[in-house]
N, C-alpha and C positions, 0 to 999 in steps of 0.2 A: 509220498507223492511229491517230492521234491523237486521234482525236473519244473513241476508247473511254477512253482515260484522262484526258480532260478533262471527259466526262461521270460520268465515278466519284464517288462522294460519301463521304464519311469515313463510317465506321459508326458513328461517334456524333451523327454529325450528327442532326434530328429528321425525321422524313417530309415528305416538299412537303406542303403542306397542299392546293396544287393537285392531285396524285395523286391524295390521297385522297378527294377531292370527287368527280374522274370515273369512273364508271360502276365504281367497284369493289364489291364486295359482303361488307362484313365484317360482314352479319347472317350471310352463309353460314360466315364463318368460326368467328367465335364460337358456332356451332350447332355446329361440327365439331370444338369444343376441347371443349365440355361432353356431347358423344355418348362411346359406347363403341367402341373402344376405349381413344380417345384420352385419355378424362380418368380409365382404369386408370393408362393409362401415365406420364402428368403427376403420378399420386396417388407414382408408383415413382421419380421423377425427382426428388421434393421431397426423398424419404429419400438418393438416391443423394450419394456426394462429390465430385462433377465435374457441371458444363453438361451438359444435354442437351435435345439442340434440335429441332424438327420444322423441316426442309427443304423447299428444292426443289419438286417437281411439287402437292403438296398442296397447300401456301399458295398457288399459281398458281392449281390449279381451282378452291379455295375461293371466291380473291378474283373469278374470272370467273364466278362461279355456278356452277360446274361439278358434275355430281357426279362426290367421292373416293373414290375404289375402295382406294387404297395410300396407305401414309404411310412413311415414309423418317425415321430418323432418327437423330443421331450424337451421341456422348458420347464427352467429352471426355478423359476417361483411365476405367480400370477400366474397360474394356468390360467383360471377367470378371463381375465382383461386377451389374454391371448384368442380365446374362445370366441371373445367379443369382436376382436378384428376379423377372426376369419368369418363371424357372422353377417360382419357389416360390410364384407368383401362379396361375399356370395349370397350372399339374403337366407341365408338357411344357419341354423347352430348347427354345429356338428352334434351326436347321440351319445350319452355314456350308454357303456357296453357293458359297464359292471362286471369289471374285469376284479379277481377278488384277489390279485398281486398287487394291481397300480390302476390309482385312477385316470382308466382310458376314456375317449372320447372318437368315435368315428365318422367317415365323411368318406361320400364320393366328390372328387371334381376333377373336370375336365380326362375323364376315362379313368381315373385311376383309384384306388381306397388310400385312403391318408387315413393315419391313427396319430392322436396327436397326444399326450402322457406327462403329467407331471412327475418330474425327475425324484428319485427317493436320493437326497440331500445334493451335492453337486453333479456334474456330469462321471466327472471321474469316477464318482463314488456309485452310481447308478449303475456304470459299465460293470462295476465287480461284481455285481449281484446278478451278472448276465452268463449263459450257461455256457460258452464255446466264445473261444479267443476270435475266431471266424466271424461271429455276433456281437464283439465286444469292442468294435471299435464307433467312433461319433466322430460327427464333420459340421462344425459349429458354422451354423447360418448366420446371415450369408455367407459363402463360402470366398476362403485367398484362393489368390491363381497361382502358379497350380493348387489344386486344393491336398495334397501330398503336404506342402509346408504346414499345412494347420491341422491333419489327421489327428485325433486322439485314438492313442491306441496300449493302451497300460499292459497288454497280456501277448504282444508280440501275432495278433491278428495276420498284419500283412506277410510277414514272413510262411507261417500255417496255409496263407492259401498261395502263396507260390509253389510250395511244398502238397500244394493237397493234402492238408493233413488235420483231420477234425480233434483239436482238442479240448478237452475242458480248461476254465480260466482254474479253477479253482477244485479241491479234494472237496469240498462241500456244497458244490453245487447240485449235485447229485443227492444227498442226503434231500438237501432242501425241495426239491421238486424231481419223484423217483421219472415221472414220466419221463425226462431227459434223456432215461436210459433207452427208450424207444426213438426218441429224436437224433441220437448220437449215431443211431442206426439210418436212419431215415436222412440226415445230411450225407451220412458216408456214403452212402450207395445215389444217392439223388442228386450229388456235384460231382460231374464228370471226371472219372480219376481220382477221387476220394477216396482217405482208406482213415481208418480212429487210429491214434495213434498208440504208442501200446500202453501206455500206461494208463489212458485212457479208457483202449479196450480190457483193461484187469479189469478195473474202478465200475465199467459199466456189468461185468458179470458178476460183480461183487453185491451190485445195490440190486441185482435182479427179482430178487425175492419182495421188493419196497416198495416192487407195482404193484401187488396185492392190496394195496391200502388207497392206489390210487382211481379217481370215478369212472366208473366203467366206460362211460360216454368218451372220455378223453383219449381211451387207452385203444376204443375202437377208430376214433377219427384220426391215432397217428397209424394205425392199421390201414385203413383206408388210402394215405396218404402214399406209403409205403408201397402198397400195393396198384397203383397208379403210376409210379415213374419205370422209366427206360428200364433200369437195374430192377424190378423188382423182385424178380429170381433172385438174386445178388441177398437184398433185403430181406427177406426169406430165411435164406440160407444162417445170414447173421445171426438173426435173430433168433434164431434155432440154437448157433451154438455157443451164444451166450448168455440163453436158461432165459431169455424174456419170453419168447411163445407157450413154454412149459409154463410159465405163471399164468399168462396171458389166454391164451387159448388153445391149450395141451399139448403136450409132446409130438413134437416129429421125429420118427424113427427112420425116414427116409423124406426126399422131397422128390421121387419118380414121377408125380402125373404132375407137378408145377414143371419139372424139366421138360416134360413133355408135351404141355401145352408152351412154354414159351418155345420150343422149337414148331411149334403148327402157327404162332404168332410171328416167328420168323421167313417160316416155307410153303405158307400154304396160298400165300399169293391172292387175297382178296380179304374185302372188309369183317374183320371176327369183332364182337362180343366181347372184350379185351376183359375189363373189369368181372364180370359176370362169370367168363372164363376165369379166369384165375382163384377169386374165390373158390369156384365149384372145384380147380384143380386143390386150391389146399385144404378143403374138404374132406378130397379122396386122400389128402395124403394123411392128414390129422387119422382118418378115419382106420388105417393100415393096421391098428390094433384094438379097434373096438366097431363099431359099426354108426354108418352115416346118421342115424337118426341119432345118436348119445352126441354126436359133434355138432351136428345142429342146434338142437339144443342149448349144448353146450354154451354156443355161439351167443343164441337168443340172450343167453342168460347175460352174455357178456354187455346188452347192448347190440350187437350187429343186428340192422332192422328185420323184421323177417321178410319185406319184398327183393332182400337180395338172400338171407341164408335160403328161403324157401326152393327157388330156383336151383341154387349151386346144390343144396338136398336130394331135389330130383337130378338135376345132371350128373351126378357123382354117382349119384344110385345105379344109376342107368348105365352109365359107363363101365359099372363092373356087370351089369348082367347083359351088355353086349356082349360080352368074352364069351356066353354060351350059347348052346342052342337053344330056339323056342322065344327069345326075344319080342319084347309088342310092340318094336318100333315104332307100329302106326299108333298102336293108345297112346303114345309118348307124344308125339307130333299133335296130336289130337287136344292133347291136354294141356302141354306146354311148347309150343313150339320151337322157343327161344332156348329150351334145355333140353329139347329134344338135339336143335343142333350141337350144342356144347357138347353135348355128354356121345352125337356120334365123331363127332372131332377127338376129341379128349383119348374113345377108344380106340378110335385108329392110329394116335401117337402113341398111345401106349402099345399096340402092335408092335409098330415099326420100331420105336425104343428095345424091345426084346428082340427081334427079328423076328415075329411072327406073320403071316398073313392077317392080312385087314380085316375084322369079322363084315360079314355082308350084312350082318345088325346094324352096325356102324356108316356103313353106304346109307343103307335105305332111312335112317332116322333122319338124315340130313336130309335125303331126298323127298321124303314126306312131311319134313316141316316143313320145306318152301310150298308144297302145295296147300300143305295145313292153312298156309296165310292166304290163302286163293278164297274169294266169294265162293259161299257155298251153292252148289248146284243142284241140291234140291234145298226148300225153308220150309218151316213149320206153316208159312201160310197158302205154300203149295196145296200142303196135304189137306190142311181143314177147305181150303176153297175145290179141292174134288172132292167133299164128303166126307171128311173119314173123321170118325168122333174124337174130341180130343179127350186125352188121357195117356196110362203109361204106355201105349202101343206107338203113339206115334214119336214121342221119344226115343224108343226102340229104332223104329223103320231110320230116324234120321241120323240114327250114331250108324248103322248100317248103308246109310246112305253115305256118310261120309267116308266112311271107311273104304268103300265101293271109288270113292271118288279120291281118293290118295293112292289105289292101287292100281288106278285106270282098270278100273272093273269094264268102265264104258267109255269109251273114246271123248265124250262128249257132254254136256247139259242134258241134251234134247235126248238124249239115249238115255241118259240117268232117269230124268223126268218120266219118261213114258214107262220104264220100270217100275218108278214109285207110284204112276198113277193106276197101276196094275196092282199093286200091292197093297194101296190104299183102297180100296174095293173091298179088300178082304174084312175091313173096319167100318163098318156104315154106319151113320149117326141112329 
């Protein structure tokens, strides 16, 4: 892995001047050093007697235009006393987070999450231990103007994001923390025009096997993450053919119903179910060589809660038995609404992905879950207050009643009603 250390640049060196020329954006950044709450924090940084630097993900989205939601940032000794000022700035300490790499500390102010970190030994030496050149650069508070003349950046950062190009600092960063190999994924597809660079991309299907050892919880939440951005088809795809989903959560032999939902995310012209959707598609797609309930599970085991595998479960389900006849559309809507619609969305892209005709399973499950969400039009205390004894019958009458009332059995309430109150007759106390 050589490239990575020959492309390294001394941290005193000056910025390429070529970098900084290409499409970087340091109007955004210097807007983001003179906003709040960053230029409190610079004002607390001047007084403090140690470096302290803003890192990492900040200075990335800054310089990409991005907007900063978080800022990250590490001083150099006396965390304490630093702790102390932003306490006595804001009237609140910030919270250790028990973060079990460095000890962090977190805070909202003034809209934004600050994490504030003592440095493991200098700045410089901190940044090496950081996993992507993209991440690895620091801009020592307060900051010079421009702040380009004071960037730290030992691993050639700014050059990597002109280039759009995610690479690791280091052949060992990856050893040291395997999840990276999910984050490597999860940058390249999540920064607009991002690609890993290749030697990167070996490195990362080399440590693939190394997520096995890492907490399930973690492995689900860059899953999540992944599956949330613009690209996440994209993200997907990667991560499939770089052997992290086979470790992670089994093999894709195809990714048909996520292409297929992200084209009904692209064409279908109204508010979907995004997250819910997508899962439920890489479900069906996990699911192409064994069957949706072993991948649930599967799921479960990994960690994924089960208020989202259970859903994506049924809607997967569901989606392959729209393809036939005899479909229970309405038990579907009945039962789950919200995966009733997924799963008749899901089937009708996978129609049209083959060129088949839409099944009419596929119509009516959408169509009967919107009404599924409709007040029901007959209740349980319809029935008991014309008489009818409770027990399993009138259980019965009102799953029949509803059902009655997603097929427009009866134009209406009052026509529903008068039928149940015919019917409940039959049941006297």
């Amino acid at each position: 892995m050589s490239s990575w250390r020959s492309s390294r640049a001394s941290s005193t060196d000056p910025p390429d001047p070529a970098a900084l020329a290409t499409g970087l954006d340091w109007t955004r950044l210097d807007q983001l050093l003179d906003a709040e709450p960053l230029a409190a924090l610079s004002g607390l940084a001047t007084a403090h007697s140690g470096r302290v630097a803003l890192v990492g993900g900040a200075l990335r989205d800054a310089l990409l235009g991005l907007r900063v939601q978080d800022l990250d940032l590490i001083v150099e000794s006396d965390l304490e006393g630093f702790l102390d000022a932003i306490e006595s700035r804001r009237g609140r300490r910030p919270s250790s987070i028990r973060d079990r790499f460095q000890d962090t500390h977190r805070f909202r102010w003034k809209g934004c999450q600050v994490d504030v970190a003592v440095s493991q030994g200098d700045i410089e030496e901190d940044l090496q231990r950081r996993d992507f050149s993209v991440n690895a650069m620091a801009l020592p508070l307060p900051a010079e103007r421009p702040p380009s003349n004071a960037l730290i950046d030992p691993f050639g950062g700014l050059a990597d994001l002109c280039a759009r190009r995610i690479r690791c600092t280091a052949a060992t960063v990856l050893e040291a923390d395997p999840l990276r190999t999910m984050r490597a994924v999860r940058y390249a597809t999540g920064l607009d025009g991002f690609a890993l660079e290749s030697e990167t991309r070996v490195a990362t299907r080399e440590h693939a096997r190394a997520l096995a050892s890492v907490a399930a919880e973690r492995v689900h939440a860059e899953w999540m993450l992944i599956l949330q951005q613009h690209r996440w088809l994209e993200g997907v795809r990667l991560a499939s053919t770089l052997g992290l989903a086979a470790v992670t959560i089994g093999p894709l032999s195809s990714t048909r119903a996520c292409e297929a939902w992200e084209a009904n995310e692209r064409l279908a012209g109204e508010p979907l179910p995004s997250l819910p959707g997508r899962v439920a598609a890489l479900v069906c797609d996990l699911a192409a060589e064994s069957s949706v309930q072993v991948v649930a599970r599967r799921l479960e085991a990994g960690r994924w809660p089960p208020r989202l595998v259970r859903p994506a479960e049924l809607a997967a389900g569901w989606s392959r038995q729209a393809m036939k006849p005899g479909a229970d559309s309405v038990g579907w809507a009945l039962e789950n609404p919200d995966a009733a619609t997924i799963a008749g969305r899901l089937a009708e892209w996978l129609a049209r992905a083959q060129g088949r005709a839409v099944p009419e399973s596929a119509t009516q499950a959408r169509l009967f879950a919107r009404r599924a969400r409709e007040p029901r039009w007959v209740r349980g205390q319809d029935l008991v207050g014309w008489g009818m004894a409770p027990g399993p019958e009138v259980g019965k009458l009102l799953e029949e009643a509803a059902r009655g009332q997603l097929t427009r059995r009866w134009d209406d309430r009052e026509q529903a009603c008068r039928w149940a109150h015919q019917r409940s007759a039959e049941h006297p106390r």
